[in-house]
N, CA, C and O atoms as a GROMACS GRO file, in nm:
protein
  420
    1UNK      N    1  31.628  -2.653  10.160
    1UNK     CA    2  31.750  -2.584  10.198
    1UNK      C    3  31.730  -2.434  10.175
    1UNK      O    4  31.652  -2.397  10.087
    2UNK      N    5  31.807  -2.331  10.263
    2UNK     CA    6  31.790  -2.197  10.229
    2UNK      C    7  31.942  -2.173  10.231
    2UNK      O    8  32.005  -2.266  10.280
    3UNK      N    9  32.002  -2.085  10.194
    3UNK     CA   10  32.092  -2.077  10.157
    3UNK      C   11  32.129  -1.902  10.131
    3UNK      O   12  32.075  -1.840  10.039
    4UNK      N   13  32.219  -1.843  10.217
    4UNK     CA   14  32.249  -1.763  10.236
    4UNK      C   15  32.353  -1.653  10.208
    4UNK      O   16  32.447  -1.690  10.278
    5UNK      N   17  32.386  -1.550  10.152
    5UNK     CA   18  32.566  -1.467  10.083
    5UNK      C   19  32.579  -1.339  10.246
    5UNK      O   20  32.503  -1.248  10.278
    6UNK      N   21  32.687  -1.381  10.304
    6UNK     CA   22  32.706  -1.246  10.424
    6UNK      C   23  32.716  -1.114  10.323
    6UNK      O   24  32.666  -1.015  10.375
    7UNK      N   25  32.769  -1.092  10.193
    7UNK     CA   26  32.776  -0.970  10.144
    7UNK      C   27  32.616  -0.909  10.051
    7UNK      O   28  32.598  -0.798  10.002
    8UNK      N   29  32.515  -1.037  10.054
    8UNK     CA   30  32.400  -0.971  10.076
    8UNK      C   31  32.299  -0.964  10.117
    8UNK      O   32  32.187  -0.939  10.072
    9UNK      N   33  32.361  -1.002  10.255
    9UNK     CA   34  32.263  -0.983  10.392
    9UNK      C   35  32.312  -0.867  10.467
    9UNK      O   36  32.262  -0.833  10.574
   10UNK      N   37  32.408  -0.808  10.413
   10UNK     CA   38  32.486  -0.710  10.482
   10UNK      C   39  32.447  -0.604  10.394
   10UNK      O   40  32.416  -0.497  10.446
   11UNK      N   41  32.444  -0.615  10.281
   11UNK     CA   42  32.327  -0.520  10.143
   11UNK      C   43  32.213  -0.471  10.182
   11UNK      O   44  32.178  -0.354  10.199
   12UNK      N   45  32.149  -0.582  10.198
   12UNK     CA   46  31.989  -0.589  10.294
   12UNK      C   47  31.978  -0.520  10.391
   12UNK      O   48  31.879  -0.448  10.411
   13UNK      N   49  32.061  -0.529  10.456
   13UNK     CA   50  32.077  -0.466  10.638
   13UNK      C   51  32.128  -0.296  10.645
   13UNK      O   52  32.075  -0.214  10.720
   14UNK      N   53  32.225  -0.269  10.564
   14UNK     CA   54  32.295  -0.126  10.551
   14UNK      C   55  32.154  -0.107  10.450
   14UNK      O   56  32.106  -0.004  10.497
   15UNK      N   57  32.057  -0.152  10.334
   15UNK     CA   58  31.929  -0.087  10.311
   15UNK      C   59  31.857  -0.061  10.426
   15UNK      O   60  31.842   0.061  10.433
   16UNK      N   61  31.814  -0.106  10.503
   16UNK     CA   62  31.676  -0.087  10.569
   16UNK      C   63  31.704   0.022  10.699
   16UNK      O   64  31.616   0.072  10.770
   17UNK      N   65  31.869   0.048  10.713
   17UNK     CA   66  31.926   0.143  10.802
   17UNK      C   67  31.874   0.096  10.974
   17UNK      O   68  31.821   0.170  11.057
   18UNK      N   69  31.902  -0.022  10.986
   18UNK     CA   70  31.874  -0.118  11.102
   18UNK      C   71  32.010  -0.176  11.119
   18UNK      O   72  32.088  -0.190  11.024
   19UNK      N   73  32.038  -0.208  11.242
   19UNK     CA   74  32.175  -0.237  11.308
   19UNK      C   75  32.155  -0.389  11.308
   19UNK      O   76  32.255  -0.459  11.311
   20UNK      N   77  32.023  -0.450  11.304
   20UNK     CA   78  32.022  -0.624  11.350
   20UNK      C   79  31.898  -0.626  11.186
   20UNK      O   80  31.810  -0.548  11.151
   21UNK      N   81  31.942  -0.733  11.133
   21UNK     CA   82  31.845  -0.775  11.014
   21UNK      C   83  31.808  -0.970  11.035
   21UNK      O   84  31.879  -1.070  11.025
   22UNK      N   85  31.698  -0.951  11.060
   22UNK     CA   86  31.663  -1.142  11.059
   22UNK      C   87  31.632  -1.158  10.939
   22UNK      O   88  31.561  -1.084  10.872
   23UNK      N   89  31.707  -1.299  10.892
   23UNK     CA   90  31.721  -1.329  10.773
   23UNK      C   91  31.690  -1.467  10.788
   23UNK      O   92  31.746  -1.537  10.704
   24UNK      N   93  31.626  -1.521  10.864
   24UNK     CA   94  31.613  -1.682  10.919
   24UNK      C   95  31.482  -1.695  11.051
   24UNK      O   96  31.514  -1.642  11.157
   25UNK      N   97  31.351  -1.758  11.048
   25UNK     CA   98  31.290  -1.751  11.103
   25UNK      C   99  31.212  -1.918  11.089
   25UNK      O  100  31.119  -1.941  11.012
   26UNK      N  101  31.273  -2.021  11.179
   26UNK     CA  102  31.230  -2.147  11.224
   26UNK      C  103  31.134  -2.164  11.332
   26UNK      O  104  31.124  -2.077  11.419
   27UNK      N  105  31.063  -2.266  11.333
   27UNK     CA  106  31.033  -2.320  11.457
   27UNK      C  107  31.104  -2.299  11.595
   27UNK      O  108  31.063  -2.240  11.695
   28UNK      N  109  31.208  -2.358  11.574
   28UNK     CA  110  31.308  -2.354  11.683
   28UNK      C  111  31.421  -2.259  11.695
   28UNK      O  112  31.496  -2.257  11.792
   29UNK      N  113  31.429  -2.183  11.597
   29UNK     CA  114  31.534  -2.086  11.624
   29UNK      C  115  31.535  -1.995  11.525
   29UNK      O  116  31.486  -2.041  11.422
   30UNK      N  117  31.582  -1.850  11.515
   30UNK     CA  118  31.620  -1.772  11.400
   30UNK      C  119  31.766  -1.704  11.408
   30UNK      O  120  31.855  -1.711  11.493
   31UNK      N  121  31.760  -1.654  11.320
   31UNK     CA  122  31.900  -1.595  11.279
   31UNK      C  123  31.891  -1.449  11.227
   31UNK      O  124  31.787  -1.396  11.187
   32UNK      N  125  32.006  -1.395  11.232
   32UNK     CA  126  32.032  -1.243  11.208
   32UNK      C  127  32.118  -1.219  11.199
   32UNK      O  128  32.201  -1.293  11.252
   33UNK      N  129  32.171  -1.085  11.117
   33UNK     CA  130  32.284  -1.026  11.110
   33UNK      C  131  32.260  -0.896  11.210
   33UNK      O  132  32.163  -0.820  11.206
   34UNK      N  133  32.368  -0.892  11.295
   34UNK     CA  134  32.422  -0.750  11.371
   34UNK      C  135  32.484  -0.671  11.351
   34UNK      O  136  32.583  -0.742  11.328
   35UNK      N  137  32.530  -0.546  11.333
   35UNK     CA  138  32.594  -0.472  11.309
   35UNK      C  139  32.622  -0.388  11.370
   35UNK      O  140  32.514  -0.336  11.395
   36UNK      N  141  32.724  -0.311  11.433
   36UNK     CA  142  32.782  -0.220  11.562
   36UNK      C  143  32.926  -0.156  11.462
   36UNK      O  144  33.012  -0.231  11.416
   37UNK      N  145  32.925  -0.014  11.445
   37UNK     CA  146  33.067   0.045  11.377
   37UNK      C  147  33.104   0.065  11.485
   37UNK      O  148  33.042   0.069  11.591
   38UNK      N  149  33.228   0.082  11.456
   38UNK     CA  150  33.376   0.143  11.531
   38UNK      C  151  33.312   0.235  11.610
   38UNK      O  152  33.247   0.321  11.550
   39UNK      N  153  33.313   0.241  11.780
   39UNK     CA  154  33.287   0.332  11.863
   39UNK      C  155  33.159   0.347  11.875
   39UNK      O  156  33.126   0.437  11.953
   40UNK      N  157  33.024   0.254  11.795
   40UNK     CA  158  32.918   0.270  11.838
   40UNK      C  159  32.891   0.225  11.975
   40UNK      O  160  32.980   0.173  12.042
   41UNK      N  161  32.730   0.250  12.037
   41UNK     CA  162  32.734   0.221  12.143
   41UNK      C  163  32.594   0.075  12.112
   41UNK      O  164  32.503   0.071  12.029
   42UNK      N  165  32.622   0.004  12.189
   42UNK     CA  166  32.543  -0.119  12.211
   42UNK      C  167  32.395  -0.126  12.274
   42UNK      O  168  32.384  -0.152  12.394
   43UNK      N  169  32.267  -0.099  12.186
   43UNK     CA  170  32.164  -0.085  12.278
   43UNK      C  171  32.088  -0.202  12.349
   43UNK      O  172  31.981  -0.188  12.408
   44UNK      N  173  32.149  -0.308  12.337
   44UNK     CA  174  32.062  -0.465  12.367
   44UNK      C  175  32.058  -0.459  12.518
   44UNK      O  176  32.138  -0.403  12.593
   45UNK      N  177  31.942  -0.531  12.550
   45UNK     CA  178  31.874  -0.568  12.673
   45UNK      C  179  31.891  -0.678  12.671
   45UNK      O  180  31.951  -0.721  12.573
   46UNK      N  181  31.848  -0.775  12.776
   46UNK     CA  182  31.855  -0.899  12.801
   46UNK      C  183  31.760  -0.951  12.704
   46UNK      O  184  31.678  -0.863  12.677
   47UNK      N  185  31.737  -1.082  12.630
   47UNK     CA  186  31.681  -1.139  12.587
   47UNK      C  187  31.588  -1.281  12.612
   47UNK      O  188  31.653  -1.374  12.660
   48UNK      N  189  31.448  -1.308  12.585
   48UNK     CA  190  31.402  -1.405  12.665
   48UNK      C  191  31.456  -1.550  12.588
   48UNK      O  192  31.395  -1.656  12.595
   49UNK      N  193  31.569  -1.530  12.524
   49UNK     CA  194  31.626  -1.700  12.434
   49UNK      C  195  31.752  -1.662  12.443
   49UNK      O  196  31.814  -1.556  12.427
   50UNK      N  197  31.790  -1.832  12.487
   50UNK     CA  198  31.892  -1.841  12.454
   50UNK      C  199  31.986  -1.760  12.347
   50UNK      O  200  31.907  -1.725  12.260
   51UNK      N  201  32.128  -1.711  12.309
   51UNK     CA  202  32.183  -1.675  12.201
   51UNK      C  203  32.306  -1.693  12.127
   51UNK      O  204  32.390  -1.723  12.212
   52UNK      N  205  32.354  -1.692  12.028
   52UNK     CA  206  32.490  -1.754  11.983
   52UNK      C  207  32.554  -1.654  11.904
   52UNK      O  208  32.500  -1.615  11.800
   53UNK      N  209  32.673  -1.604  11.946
   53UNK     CA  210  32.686  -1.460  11.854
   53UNK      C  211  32.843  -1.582  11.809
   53UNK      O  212  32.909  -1.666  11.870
   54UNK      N  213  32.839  -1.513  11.647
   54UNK     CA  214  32.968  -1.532  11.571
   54UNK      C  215  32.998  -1.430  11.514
   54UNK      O  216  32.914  -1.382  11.437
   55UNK      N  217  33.113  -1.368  11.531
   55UNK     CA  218  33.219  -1.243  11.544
   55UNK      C  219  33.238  -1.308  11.360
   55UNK      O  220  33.310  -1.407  11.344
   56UNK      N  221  33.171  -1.244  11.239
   56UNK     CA  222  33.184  -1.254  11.134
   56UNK      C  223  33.349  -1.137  11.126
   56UNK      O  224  33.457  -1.183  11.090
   57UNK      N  225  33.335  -1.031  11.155
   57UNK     CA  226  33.438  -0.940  11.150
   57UNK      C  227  33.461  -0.794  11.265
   57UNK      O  228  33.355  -0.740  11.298
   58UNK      N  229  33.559  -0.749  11.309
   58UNK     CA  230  33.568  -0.660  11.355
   58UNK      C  231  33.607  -0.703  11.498
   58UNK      O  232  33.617  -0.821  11.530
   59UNK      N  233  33.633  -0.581  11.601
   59UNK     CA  234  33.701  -0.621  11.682
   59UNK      C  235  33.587  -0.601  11.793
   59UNK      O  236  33.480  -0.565  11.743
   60UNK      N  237  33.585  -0.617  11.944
   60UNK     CA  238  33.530  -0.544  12.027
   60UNK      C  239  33.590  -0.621  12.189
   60UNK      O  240  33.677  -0.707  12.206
   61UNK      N  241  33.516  -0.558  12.274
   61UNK     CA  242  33.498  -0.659  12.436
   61UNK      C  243  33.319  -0.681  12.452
   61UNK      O  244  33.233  -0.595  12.434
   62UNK      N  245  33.305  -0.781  12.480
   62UNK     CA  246  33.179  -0.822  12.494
   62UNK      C  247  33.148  -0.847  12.680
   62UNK      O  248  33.228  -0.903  12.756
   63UNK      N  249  32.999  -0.785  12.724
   63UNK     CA  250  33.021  -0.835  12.910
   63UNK      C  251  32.893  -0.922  12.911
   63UNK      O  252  32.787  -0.860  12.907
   64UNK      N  253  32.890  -1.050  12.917
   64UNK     CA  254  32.770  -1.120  12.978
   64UNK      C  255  32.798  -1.159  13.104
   64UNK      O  256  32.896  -1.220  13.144
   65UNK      N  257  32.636  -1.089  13.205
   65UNK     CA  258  32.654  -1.153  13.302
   65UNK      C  259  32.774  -1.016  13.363
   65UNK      O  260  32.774  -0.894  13.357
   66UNK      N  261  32.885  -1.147  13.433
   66UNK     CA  262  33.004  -1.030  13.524
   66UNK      C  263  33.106  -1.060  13.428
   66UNK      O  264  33.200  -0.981  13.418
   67UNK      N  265  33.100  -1.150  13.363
   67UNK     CA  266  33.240  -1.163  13.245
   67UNK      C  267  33.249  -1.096  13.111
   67UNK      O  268  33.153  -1.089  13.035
   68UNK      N  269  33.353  -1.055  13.087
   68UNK     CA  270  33.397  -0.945  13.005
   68UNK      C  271  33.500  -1.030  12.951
   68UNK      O  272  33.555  -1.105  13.032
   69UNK      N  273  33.562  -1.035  12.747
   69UNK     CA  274  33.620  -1.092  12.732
   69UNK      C  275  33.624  -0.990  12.604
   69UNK      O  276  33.520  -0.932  12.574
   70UNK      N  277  33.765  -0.965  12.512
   70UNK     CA  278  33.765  -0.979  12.338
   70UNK      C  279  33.695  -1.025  12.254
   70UNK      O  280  33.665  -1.144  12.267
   71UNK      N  281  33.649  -0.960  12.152
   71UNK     CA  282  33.602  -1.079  12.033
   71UNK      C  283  33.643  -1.004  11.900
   71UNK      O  284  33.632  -0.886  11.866
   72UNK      N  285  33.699  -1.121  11.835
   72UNK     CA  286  33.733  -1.037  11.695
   72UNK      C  287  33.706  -1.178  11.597
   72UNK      O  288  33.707  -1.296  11.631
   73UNK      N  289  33.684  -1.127  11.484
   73UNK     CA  290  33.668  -1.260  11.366
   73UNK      C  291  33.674  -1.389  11.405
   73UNK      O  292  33.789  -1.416  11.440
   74UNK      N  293  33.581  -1.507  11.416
   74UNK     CA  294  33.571  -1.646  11.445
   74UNK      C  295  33.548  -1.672  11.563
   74UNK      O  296  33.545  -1.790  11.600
   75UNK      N  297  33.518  -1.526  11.683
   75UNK     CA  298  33.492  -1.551  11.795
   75UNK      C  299  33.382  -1.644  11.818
   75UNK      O  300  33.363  -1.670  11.699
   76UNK      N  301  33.302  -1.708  11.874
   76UNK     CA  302  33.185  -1.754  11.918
   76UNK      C  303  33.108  -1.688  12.061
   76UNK      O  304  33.216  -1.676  12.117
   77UNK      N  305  33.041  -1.653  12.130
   77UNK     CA  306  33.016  -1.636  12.239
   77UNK      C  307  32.870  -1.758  12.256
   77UNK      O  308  32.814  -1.812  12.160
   78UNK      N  309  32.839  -1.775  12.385
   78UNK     CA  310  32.703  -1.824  12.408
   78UNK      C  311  32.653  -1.734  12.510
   78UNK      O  312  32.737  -1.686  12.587
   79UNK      N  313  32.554  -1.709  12.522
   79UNK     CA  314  32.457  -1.594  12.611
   79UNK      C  315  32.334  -1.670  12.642
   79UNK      O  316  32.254  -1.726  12.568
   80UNK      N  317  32.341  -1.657  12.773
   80UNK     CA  318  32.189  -1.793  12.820
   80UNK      C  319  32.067  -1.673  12.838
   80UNK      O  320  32.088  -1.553  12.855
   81UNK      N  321  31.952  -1.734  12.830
   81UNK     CA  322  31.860  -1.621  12.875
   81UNK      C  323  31.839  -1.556  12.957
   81UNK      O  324  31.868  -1.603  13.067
   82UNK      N  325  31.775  -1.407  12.953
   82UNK     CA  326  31.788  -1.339  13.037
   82UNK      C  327  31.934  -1.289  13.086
   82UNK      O  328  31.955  -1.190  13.156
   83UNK      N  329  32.010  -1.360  13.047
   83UNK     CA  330  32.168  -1.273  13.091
   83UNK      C  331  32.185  -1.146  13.026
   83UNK      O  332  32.182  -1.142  12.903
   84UNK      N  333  32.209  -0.995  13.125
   84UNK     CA  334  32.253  -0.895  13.050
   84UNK      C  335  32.358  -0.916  12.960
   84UNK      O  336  32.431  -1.010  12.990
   85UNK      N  337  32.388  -0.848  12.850
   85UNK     CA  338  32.511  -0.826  12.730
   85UNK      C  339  32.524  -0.731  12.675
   85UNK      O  340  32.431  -0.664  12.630
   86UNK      N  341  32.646  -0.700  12.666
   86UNK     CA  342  32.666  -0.576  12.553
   86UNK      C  343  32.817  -0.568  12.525
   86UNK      O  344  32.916  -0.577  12.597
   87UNK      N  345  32.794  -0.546  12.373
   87UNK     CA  346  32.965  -0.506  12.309
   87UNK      C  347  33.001  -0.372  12.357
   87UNK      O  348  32.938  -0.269  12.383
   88UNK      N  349  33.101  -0.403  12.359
   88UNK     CA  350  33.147  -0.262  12.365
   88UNK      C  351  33.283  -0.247  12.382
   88UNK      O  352  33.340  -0.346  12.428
   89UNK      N  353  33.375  -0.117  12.350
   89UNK     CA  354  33.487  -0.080  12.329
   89UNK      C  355  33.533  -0.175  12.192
   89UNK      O  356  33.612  -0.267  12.170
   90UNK      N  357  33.396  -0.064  12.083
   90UNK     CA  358  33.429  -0.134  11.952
   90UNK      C  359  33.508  -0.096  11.839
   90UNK      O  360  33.430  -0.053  11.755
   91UNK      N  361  33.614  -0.093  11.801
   91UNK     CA  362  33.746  -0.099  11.763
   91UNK      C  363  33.739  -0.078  11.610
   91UNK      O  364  33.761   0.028  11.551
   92UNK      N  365  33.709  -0.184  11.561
   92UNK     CA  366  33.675  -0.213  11.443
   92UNK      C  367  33.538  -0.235  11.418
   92UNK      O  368  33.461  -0.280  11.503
   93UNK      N  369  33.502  -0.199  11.283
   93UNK     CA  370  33.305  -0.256  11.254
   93UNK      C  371  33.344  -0.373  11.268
   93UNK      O  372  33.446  -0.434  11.235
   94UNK      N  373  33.198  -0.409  11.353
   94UNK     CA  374  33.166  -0.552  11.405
   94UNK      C  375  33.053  -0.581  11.311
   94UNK      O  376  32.964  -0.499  11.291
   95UNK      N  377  33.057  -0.703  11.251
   95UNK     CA  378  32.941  -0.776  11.197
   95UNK      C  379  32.962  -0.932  11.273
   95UNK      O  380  33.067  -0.998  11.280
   96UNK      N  381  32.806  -0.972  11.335
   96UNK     CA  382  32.766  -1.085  11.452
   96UNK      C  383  32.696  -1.140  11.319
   96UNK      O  384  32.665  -1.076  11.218
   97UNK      N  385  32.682  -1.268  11.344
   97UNK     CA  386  32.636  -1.356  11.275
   97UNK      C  387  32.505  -1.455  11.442
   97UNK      O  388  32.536  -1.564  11.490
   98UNK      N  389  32.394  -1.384  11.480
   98UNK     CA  390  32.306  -1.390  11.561
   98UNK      C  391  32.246  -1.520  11.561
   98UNK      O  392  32.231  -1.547  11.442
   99UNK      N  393  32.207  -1.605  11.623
   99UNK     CA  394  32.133  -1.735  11.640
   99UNK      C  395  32.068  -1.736  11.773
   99UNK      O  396  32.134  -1.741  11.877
  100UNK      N  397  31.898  -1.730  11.770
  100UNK     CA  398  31.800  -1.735  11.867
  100UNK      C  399  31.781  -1.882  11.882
  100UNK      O  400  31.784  -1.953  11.782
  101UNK      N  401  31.761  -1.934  12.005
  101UNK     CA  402  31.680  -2.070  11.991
  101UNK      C  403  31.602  -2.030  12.126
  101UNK      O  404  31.662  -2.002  12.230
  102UNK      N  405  31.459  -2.030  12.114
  102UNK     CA  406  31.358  -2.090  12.027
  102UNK      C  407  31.374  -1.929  11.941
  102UNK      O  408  31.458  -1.844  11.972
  103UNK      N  409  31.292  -1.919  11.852
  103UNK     CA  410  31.335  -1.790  11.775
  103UNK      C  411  31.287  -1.664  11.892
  103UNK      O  412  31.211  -1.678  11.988
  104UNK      N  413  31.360  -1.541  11.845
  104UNK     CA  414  31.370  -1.416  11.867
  104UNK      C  415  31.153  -1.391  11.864
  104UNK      O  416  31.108  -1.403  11.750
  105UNK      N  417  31.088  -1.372  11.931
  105UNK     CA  418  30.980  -1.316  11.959
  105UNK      C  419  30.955  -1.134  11.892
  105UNK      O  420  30.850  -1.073  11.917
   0.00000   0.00000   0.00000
């Protein structure tokens, strides 16, 4: 078992002065914390894996693809590969709770 605290993976992440921190690296999938403040801008490209974002906190609009929707605390999104994405019109600090399958390359 590994076993994980969001307040210090979020320690970890505001150290290394990086917006995305992987904290989980499987066979089949990894994990990360994201991070985007209030009014930042979103630099992600499409990705070659699948992805699973969970809206740990903060507010934003997210666009995969042509759809554009809210996300704030307990959101879920799914993002298939290769689909463009990006947050944006971010409101509140956003912290994503990130899931690659097969992992992030």
């Amino acid at each position: 078992m590994k076993h994980f605290r969001l307040d210090e993976l979020e320690t970890e992440r505001a150290a290394n002065d990086g917006a995305y921190l992987q904290f989980l690296r499987e066979r089949n999938m990894s994990a990360g914390l994201y991070a985007l403040d209030a009014g930042a801008h979103d630099p992600q490209s499409p990705h070659a894996q699948d992805e699973i974002y969970f809206v740990v906190s903060g507010r934003a609009s997210i666009t995969v693809g042509l759809e554009t929707t809210q996300v704030a605390r307990g959101s879920v999104v799914y993002v298939p590969a290769g689909v463009a994405h990006k947050f944006h019109h971010i409101t509140e600090d956003l912290r994503v709770l990130v899931v690659f399958s097969p992992p992030e390359s």
